[in-house]
C-alpha positions as CSV (number, residue, x, y, z in Angstrom):
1,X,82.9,71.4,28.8
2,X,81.6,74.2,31.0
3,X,78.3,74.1,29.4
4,X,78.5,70.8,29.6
5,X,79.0,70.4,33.3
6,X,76.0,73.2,33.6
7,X,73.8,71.9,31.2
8,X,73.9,68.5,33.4
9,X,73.3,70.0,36.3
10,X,70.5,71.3,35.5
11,X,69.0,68.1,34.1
12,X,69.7,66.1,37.2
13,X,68.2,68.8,39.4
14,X,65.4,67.7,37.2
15,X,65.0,64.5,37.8
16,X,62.1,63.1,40.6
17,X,63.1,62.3,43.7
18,X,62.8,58.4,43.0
19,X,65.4,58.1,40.0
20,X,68.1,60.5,42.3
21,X,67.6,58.1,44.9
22,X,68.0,55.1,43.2
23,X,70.8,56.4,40.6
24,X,72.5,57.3,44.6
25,X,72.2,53.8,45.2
26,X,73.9,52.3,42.3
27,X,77.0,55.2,42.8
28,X,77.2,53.8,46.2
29,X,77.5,50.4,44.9
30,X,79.9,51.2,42.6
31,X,82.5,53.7,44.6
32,X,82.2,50.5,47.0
33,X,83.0,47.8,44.2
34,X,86.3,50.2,43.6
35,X,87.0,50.0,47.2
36,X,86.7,45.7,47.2
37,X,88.9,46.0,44.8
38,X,91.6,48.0,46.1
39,X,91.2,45.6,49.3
40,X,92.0,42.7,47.7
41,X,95.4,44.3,45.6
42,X,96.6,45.7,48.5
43,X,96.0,42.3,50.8
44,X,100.0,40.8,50.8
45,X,101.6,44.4,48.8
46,X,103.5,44.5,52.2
47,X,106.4,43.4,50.3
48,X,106.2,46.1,47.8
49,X,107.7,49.7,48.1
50,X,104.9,51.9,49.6
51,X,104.4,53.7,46.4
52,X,104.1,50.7,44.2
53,X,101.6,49.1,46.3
54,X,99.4,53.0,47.0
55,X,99.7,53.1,42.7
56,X,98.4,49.7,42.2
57,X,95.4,50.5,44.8
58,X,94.5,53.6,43.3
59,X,94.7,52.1,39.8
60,X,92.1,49.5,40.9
61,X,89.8,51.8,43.0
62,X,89.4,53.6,39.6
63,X,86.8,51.3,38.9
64,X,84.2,52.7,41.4
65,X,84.5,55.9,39.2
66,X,84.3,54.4,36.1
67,X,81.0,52.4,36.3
68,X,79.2,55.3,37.6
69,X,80.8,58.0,34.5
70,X,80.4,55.1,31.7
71,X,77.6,52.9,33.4
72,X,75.3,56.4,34.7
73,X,74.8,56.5,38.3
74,X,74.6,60.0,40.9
75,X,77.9,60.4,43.0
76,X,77.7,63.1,45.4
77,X,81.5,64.6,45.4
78,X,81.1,64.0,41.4
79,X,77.7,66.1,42.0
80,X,79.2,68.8,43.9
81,X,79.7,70.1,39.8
82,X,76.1,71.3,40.1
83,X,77.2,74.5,41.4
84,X,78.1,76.0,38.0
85,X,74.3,75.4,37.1
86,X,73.4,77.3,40.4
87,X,75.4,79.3,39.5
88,X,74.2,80.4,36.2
89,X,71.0,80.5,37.9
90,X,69.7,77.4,35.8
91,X,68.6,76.1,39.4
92,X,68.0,77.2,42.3
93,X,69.6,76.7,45.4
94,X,66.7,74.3,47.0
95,X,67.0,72.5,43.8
96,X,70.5,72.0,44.0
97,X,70.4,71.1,48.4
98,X,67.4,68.9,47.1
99,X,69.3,67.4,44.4
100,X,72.8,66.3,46.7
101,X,70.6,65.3,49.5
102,X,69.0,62.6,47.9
103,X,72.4,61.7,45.8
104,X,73.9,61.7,48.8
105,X,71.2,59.7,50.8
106,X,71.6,57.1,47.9
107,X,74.7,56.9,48.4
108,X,74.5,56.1,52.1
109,X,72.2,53.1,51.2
110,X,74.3,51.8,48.2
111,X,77.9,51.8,50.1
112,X,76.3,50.2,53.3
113,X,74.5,47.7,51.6
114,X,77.3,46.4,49.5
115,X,79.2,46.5,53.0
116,X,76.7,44.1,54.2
117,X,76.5,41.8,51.1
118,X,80.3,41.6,51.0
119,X,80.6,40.9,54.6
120,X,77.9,38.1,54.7
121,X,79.5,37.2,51.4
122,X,82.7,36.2,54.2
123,X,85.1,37.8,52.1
124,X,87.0,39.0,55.0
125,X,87.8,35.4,55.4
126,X,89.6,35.0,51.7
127,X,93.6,34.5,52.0
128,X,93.2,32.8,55.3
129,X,91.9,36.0,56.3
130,X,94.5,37.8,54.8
131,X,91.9,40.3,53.3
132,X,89.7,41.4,56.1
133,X,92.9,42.3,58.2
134,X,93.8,44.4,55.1
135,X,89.9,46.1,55.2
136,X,90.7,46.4,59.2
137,X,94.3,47.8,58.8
138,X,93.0,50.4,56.2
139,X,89.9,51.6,58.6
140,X,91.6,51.8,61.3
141,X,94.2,54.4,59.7
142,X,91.3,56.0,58.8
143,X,89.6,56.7,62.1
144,X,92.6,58.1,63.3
145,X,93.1,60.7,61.4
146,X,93.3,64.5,62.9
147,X,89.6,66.5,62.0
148,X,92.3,69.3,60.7
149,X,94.2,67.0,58.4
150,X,91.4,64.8,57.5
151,X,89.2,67.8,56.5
152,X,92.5,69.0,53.8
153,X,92.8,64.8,52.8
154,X,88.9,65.4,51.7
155,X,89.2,68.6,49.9
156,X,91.9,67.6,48.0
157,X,90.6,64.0,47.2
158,X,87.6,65.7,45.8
159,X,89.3,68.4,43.7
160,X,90.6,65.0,41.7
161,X,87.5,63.1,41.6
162,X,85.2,66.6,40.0
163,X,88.6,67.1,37.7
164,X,87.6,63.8,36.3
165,X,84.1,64.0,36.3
166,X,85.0,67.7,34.8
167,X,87.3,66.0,31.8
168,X,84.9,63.2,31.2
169,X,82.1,66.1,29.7
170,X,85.0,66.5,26.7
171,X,85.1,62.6,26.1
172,X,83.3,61.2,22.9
173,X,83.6,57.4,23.2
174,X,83.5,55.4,26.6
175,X,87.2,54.3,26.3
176,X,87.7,58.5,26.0
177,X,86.4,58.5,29.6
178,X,88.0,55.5,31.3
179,X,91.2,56.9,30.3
180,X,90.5,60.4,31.5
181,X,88.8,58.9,34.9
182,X,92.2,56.7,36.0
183,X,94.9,59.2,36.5
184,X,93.3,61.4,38.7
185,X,91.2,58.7,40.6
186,X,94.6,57.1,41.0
187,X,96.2,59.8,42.1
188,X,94.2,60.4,44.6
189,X,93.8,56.5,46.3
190,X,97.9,56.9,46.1
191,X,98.4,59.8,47.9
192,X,95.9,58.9,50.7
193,X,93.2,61.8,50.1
194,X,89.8,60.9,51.9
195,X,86.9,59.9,50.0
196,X,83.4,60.2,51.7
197,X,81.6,57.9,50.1
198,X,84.4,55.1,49.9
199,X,84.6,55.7,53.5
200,X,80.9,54.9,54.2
201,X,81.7,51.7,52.8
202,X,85.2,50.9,54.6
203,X,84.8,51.8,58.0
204,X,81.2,50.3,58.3
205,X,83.3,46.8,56.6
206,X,85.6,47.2,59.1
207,X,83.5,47.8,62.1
208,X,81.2,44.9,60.6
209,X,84.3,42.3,60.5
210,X,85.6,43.6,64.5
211,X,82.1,43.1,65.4
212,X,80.7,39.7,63.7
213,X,83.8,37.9,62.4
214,X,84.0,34.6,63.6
215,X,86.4,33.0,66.3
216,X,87.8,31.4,63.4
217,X,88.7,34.3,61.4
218,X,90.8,36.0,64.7
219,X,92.4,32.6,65.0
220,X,93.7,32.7,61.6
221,X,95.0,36.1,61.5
222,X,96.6,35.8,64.8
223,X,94.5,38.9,66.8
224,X,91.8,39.3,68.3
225,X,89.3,42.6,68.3
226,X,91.1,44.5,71.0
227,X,94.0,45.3,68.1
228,X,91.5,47.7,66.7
229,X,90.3,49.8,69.7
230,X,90.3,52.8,68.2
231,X,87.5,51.7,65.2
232,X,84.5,52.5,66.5
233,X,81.4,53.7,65.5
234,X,81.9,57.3,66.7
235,X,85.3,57.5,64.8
236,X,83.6,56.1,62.1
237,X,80.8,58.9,61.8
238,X,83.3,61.5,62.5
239,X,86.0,60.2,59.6
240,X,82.6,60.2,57.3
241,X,81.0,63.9,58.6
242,X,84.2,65.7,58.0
243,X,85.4,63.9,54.9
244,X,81.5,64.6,53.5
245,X,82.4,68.4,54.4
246,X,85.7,68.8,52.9
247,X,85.1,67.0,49.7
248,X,82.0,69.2,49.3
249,X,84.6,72.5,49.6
250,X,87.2,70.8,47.4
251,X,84.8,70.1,44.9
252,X,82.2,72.8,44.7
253,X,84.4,75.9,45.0
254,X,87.7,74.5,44.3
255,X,86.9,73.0,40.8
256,X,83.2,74.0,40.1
257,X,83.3,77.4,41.3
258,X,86.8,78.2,39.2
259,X,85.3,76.7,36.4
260,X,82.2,79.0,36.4
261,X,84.1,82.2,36.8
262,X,86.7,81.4,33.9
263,X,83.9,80.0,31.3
264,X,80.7,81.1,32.5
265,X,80.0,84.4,34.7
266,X,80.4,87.0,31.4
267,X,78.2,85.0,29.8
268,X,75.7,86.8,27.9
């Protein structure tokens, strides 16, 4: 699996600028598709025990990571893997800065642009607006998280995440994959770890539906826009800034790194 992990490294350090782009886009899309998902099953799981309801979420959200292992697509916390090929010296460091700024650029555009769609879409309007109070509620929990504990919420989240991408290198058949992508994805949507790029979809949702949302939709969920004062666009971009940093720690030196120096650094 190690040379695995650095052998595709190196080949998407390879790839022109265009295809890392666009395969950022489609990741976006698809991290975001996981996180419409988990919306929706957590939208009236009041009523269920907290556990049951953060299993069923993470379950769901497992889908983001799914299409873009099994469908092929450029995730940058999956990416942060790249540093065994670095490494090894099989690219170089502007290769590999190159390679997760575009990823992550891609990214950007793929999450906010599914925001969009699913906002002009007025799915924050479904269950008599049962599920864009659910997108608010979850936001706004997010943007007021502590830099300190956010920061550890994002390293851990993406030690998970690269463990599954890691696992998915020793899969032979796409059903091999699925089922090594879903516990750890789940685990970490359950325990409340901080995704980066799930977050560049949620909070701009959010911020989207406290912004734009019609009279009608406040009437029907019985608030108004005040109820989320602390969602802005500041806490927004510092929930995403930190979360970007820590899941870049977590997954780079916490998985990739370990990995290299048990499997790779003797190497002949």
């Amino acid at each position: 699996m190690a040379l695995a992990c650095e052998a595709a490294g190196a080949t998407k350090a390879g790839r022109d600028w265009l295809a890392l782009l666009v395969l950022g886009v489609l990741a976006g899309a698809f991290i975001a598709f996981g996180a419409v998902f988990m919306t929706v099953v957590l939208t009236g799981a009041g009523d269920l025990p907290f556990g049951v309801a953060r299993l069923l979420a993470g379950l769901v959200f497992s889908l983001g990571l799914i299409l873009v292992i099994v469908g092929g697509a450029e995730l940058f916390t999956g990416d942060s893997l790249m540093i065994l090929a670095c490494a090894s010296r099989r690219i170089s460091v502007a290769s590999l800065a190159r390679t997760w700024t575009l990823v992550y650029v891609g990214n950007i555009a793929g999450a906010l642009g599914t925001a969009a769609l699913v906002f002009l879409a007025g799915q924050h309007g479904f269950g008599g607006g049962a599920v864009g109070k659910t997108a608010l509620a979850v936001a706004s929990t997010k943007a007021a998280l502590p830099t300190v504990q956010l920061f550890f919420l994002a390293v851990l989240c993406n030690v998970l995440v690269c463990l599954a991408v890691w696992m998915s290198f020793g899969a032979r058949s796409a059903a091999d994959k699925v089922l090594v992508i879903v516990p750890p994805v789940a685990a970490f949507v359950a325990a409340g770890f901080e995704h980066s790029i799930a977050n560049i979809y949620l909070l701009p949702y959010a911020l989207a539906i406290k912004t734009w949302a019609a009279p009608e939709f406040w009437t029907a969920i019985g608030q108004d826009a005040n109820a989320y004062a602390g969602l802005t666009v500041g806490a927004a971009f510092h929930n995403i800034a930190v979360a970007t940093v820590g899941n870049l720690i977590g997954g780079s030196l916490m998985v990739g790194a370990v990995y290299w120096f048990l499997y790779l650094r003797r190497r002949p």
